[in-house]
DSSP file (Angstrom, degrees, kcal/mol; ACC not computed):
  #  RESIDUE AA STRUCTURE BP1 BP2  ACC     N-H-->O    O-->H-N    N-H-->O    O-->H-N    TCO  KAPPA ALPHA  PHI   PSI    X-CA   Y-CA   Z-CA
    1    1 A X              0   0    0      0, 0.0     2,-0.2     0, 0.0     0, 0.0   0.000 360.0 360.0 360.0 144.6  170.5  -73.5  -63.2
    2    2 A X     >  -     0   0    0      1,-0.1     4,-2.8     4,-0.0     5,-0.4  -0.658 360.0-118.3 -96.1 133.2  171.4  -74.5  -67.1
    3    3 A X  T  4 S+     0   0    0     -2,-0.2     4,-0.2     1,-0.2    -1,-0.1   0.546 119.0  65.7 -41.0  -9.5  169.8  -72.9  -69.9
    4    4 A X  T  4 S+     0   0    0      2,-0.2    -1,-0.2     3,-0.1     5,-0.0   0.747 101.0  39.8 -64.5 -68.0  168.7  -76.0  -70.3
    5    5 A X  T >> S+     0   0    0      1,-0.1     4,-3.2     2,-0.1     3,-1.5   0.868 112.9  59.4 -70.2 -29.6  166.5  -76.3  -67.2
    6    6 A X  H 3X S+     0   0    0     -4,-2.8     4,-1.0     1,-0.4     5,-0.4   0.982 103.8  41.7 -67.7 -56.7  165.3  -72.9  -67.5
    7    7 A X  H 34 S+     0   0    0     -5,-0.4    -1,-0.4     1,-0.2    -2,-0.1   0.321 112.7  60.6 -88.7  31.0  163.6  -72.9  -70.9
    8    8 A X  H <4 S+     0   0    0     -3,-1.5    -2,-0.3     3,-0.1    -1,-0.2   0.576 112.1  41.3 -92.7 -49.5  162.2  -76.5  -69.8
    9    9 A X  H  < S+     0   0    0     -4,-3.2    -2,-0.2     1,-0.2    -3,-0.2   0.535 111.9  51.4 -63.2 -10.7  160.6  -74.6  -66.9
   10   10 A X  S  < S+     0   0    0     -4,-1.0    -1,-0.2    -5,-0.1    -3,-0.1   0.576  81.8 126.7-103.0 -10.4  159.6  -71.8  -68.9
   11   11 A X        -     0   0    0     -5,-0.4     2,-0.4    -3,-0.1    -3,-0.1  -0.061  60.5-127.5 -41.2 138.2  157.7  -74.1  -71.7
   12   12 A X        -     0   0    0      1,-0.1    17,-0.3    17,-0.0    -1,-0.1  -0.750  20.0-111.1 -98.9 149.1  154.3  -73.0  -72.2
   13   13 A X        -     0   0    0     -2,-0.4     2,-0.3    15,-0.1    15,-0.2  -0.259  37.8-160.2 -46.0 123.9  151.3  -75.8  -71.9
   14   14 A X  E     -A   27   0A   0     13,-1.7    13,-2.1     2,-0.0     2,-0.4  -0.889   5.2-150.7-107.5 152.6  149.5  -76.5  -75.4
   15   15 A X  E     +A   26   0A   0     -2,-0.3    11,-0.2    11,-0.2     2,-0.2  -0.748  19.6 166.0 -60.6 136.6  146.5  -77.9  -76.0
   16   16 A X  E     -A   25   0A   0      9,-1.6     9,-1.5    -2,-0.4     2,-0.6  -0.684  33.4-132.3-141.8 137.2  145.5  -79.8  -78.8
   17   17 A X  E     -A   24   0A   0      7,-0.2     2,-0.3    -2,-0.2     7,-0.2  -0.607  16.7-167.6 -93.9 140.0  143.1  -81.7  -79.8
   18   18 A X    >>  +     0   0    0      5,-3.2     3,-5.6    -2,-0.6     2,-1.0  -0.052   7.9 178.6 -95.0  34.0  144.1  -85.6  -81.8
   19   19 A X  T 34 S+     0   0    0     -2,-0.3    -1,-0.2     4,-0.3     5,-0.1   0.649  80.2  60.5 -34.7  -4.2  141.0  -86.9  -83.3
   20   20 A X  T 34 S+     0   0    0     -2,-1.0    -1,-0.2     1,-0.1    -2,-0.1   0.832 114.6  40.8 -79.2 -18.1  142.7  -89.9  -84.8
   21   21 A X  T <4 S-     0   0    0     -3,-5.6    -2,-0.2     2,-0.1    -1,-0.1   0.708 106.7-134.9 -74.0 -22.2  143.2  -90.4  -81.1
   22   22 A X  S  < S+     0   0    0     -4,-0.7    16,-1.7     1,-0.2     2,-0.4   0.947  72.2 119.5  63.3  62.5  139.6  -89.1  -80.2
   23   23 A X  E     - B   0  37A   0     14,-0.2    -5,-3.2    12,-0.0     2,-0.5  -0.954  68.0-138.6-149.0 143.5  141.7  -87.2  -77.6
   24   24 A X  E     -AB  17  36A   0     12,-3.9    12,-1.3    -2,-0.4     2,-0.4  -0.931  27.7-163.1-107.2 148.8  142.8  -83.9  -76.2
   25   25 A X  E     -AB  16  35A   0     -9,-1.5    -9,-1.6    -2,-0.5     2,-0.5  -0.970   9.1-162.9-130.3 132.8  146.5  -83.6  -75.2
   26   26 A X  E     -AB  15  34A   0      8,-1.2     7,-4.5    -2,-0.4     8,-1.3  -0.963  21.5-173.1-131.6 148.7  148.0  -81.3  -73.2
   27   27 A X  E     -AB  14  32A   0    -13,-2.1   -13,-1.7    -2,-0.5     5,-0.2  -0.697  36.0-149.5-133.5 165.4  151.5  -81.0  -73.5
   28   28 A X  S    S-     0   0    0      3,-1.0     2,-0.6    -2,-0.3     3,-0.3  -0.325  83.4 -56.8-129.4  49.0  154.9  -79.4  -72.1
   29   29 A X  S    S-     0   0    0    -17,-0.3    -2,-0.1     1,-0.2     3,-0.0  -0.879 121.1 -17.5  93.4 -92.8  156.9  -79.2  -75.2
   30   30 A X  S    S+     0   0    0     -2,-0.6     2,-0.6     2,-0.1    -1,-0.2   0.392 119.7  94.8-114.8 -33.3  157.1  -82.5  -76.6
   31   31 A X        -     0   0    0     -3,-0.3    -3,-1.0    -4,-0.1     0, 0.0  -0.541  69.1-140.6 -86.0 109.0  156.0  -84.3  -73.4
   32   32 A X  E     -B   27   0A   0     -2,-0.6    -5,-0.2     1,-0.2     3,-0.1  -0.351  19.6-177.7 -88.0 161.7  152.6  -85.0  -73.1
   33   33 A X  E     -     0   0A   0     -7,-4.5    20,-3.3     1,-0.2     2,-0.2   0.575  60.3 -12.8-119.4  -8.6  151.2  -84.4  -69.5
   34   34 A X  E     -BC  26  52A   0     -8,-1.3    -8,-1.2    18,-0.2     2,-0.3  -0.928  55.0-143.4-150.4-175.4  147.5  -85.5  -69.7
   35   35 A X  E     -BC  25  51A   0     16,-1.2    16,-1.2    -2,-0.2     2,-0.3  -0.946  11.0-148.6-160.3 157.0  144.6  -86.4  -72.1
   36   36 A X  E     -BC  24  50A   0    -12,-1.3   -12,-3.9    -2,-0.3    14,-0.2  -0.994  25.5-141.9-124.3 105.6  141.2  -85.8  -72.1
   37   37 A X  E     -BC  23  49A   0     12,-3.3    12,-1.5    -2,-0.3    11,-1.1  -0.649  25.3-175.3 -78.9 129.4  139.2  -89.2  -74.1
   38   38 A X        -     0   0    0    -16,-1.7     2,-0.1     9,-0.3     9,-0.1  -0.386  25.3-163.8-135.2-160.6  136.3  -88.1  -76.2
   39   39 A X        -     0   0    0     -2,-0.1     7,-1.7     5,-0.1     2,-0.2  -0.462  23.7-159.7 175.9  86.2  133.5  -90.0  -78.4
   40   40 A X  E     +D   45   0B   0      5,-0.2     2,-0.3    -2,-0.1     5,-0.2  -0.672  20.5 179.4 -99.2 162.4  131.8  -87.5  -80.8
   41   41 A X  E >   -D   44   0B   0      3,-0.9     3,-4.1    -2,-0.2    -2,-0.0  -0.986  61.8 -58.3-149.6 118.1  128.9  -88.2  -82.0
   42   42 A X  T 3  S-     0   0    0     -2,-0.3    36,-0.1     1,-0.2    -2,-0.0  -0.315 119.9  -9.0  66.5-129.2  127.9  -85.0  -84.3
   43   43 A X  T 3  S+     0   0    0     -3,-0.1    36,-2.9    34,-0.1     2,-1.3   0.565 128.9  78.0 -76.1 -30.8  127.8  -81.6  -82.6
   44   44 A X  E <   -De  41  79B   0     -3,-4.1     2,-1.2    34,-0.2    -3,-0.9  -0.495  54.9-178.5-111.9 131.3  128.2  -83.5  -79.3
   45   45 A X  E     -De  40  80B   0     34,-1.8    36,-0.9    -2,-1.3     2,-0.4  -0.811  13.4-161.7-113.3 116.3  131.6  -85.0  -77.8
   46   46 A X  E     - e   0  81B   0     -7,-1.7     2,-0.6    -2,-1.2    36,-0.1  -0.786  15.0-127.1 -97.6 144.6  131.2  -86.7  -74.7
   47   47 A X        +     0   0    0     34,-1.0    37,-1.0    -2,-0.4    -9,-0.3  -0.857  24.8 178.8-110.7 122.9  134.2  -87.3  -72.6
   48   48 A X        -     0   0    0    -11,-1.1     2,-0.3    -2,-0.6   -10,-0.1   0.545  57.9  -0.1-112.1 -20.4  135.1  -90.1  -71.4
   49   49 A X  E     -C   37   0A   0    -12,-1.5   -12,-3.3    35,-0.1     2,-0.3  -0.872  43.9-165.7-164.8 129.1  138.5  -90.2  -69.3
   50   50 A X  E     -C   36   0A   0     -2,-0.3     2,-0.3   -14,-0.2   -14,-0.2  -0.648  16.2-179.6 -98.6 177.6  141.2  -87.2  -68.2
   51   51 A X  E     -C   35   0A   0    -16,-1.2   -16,-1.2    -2,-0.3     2,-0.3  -0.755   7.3-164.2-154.4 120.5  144.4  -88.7  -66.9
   52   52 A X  E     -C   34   0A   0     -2,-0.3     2,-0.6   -18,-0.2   -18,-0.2  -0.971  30.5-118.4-129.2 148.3  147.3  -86.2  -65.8
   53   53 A X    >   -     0   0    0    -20,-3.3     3,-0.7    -2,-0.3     8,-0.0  -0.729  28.2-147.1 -97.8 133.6  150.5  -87.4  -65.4
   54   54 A X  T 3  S+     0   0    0     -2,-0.6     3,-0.2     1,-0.3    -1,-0.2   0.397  95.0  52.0 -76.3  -2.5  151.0  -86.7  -61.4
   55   55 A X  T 3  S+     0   0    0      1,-0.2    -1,-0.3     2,-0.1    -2,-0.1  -0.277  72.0 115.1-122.9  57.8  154.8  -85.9  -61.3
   56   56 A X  S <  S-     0   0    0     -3,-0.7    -1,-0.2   -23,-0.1    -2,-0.1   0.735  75.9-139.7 -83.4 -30.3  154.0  -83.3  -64.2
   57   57 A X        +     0   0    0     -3,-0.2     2,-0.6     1,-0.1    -3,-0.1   0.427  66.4  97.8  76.2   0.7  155.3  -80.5  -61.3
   58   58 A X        -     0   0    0      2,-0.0     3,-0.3     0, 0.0    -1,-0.1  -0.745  67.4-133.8-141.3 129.8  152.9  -78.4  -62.1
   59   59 A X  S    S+     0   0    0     -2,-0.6     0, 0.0     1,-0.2     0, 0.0   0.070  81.1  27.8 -78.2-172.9  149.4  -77.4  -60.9
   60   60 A X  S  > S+     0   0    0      3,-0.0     4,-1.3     1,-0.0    -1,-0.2   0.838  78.9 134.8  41.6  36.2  146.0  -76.7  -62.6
   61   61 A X  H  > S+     0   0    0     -3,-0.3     4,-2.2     1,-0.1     5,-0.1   0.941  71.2  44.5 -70.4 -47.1  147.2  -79.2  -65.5
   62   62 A X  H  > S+     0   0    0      2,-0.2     4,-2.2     1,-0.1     5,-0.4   0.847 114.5  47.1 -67.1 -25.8  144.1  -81.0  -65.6
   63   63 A X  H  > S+     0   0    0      2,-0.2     4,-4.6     3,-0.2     3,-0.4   0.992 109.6  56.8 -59.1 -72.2  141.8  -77.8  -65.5
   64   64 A X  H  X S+     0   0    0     -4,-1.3     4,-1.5     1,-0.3    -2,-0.2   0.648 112.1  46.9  -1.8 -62.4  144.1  -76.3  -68.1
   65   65 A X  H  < S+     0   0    0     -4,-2.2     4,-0.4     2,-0.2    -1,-0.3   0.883 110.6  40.5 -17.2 -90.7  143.2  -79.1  -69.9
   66   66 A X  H  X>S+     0   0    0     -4,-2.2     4,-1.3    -3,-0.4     5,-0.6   0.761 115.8  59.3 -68.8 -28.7  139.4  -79.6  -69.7
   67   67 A X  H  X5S+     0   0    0     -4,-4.6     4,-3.7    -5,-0.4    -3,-0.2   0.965 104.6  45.3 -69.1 -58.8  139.1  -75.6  -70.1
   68   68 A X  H  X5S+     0   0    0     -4,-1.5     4,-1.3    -5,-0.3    -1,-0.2   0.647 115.5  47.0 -63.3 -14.4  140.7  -75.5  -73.2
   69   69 A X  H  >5S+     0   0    0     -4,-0.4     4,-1.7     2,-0.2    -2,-0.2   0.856 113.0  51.6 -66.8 -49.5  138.6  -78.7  -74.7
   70   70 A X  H >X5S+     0   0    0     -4,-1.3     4,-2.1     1,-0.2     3,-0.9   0.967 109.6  53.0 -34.6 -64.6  135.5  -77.1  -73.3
   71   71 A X  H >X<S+     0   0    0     -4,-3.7     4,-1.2    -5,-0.6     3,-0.7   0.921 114.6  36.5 -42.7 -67.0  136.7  -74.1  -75.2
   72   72 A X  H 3< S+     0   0    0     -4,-1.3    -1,-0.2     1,-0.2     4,-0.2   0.600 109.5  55.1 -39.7 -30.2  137.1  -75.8  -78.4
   73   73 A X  H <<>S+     0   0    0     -4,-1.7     5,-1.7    -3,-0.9     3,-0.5   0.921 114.3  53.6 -82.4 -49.1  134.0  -78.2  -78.3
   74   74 A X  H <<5S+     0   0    0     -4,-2.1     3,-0.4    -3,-0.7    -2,-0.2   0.662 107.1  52.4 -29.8 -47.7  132.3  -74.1  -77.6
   75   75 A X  T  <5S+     0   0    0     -4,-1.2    -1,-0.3     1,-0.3    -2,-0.2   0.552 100.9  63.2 -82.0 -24.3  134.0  -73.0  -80.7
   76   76 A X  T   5S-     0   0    0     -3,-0.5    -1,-0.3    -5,-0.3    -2,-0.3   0.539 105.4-119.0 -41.9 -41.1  132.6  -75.5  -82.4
   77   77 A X  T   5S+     0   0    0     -3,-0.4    -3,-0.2    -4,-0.3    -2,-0.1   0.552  83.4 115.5  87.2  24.7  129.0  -74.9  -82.2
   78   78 A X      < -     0   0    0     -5,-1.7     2,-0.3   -36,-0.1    -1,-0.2  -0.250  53.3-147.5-126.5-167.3  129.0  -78.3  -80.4
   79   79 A X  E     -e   44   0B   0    -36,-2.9   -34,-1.8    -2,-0.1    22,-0.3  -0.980  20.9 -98.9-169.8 171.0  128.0  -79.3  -76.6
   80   80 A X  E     -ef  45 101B   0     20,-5.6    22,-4.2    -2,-0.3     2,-0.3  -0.634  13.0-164.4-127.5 146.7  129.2  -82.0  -74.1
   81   81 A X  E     -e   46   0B   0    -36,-0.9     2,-3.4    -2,-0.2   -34,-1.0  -0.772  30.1-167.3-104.3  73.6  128.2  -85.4  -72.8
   82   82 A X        +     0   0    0     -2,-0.3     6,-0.2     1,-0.2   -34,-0.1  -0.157  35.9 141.3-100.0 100.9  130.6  -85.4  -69.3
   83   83 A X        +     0   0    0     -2,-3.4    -1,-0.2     4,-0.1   -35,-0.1   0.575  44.0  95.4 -85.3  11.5  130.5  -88.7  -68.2
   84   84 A X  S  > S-     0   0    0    -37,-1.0     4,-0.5     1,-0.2   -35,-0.1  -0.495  77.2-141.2 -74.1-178.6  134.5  -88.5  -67.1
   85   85 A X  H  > S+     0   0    0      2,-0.1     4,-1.2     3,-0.1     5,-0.4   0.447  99.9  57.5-114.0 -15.4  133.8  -87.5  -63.3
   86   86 A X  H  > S+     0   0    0      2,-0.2     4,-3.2     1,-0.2    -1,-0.1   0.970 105.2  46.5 -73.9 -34.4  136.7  -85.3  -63.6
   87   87 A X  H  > S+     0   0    0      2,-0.2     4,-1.8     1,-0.2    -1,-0.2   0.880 114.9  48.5 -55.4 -50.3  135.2  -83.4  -66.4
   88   88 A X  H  X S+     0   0    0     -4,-0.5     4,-0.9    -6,-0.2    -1,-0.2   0.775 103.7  56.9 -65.8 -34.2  132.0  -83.2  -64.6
   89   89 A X  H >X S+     0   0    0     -4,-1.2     4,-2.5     2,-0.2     3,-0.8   0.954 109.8  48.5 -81.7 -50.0  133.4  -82.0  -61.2
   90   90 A X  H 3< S+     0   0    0     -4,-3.2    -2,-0.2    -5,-0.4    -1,-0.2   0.811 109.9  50.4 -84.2  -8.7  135.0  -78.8  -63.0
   91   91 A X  H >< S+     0   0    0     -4,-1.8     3,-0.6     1,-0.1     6,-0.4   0.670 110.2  48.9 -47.3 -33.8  131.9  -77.9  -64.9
   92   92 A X  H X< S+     0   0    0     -4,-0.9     3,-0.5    -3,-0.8     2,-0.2   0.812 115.4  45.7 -78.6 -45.1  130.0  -78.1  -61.6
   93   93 A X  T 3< S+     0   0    0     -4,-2.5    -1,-0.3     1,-0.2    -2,-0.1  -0.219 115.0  55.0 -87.8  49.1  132.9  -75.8  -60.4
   94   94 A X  T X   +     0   0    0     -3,-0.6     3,-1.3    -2,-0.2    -1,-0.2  -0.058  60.3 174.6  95.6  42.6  132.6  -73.7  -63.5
   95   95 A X  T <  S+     0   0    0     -3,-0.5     4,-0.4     1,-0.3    -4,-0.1   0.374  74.4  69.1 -22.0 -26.7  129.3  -72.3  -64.2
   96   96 A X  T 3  S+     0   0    0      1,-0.2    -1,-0.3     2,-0.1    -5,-0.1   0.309 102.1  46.8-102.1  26.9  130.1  -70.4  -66.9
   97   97 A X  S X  S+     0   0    0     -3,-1.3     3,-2.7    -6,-0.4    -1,-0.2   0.418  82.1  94.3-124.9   0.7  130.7  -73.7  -69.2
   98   98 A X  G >  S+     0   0    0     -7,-0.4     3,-2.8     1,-0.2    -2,-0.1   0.886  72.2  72.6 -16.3 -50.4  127.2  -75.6  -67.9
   99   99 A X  G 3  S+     0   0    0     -4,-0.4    -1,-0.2     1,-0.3    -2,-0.1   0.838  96.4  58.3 -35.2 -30.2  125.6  -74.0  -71.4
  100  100 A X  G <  S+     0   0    0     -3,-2.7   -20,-5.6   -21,-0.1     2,-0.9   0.476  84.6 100.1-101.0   1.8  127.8  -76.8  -72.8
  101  101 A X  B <  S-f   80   0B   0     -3,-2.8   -20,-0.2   -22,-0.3    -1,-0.1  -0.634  76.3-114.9 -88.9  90.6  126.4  -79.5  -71.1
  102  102 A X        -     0   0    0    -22,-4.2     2,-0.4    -2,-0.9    -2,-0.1  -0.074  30.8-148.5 -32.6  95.6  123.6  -82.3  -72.7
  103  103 A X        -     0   0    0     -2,-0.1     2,-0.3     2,-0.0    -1,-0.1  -0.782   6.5-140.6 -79.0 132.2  120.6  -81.8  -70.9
  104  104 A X        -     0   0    0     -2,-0.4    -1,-0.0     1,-0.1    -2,-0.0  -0.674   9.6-163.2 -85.9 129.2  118.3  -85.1  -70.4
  105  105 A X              0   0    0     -2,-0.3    -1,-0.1     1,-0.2    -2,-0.0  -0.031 360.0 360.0-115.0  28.2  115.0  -84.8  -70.6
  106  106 A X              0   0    0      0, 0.0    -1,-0.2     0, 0.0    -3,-0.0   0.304 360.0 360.0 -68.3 360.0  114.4  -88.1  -68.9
């Protein structure tokens, strides 16, 4: 294996979030490997689409992902609208970020 492949395999995943992009990116050095599409409005950023790119090789990108926006939106003081269904499904599997979740009082 080339020093080459090796520190490409060892890159660690970043977060970040792009608000001119009204996005989260998570990335593998230079190469992004998903986004998470947001719409704030205030305190509250509802999310609107993840996408992970499927020959990233590596698993729990999209969790990675949404956990580390969750975090941020948390860090924020802020709280979440998730109408992406991916977003939604790991909140549902992830109790301890519900708190973060717009309740309707409809």
């Amino acid at each position: 294996m080339s020093d080459s492949t090796e520190q490409a395999e060892q890159a660690e995943l970043t977060v970040r979030d792009v608000p001119d992009e009204h996005r989260y990116e998570i990335r593998e050095g230079e190469r992004v490997l998903g986004i998470a599409v947001y719409r704030r409005r205030g305190d509250i950023t509802e999310f609107l689409h993840t996408e992970v790119d499927q020959d990233a090789g590596r698993p729990g990108v999209g969790g990675t992902l949404v956990r580390a926006a969750l975090d941020d939106v948390r860090a924020r003081g802020g709280s979440v609208v998730p109408s992406c269904p991916f977003v939604r499904g790991w909140i549902d599997r992830h109790g301890e970020y519900a708190d973060l979740v717009v309740r309707s009082d409809s």
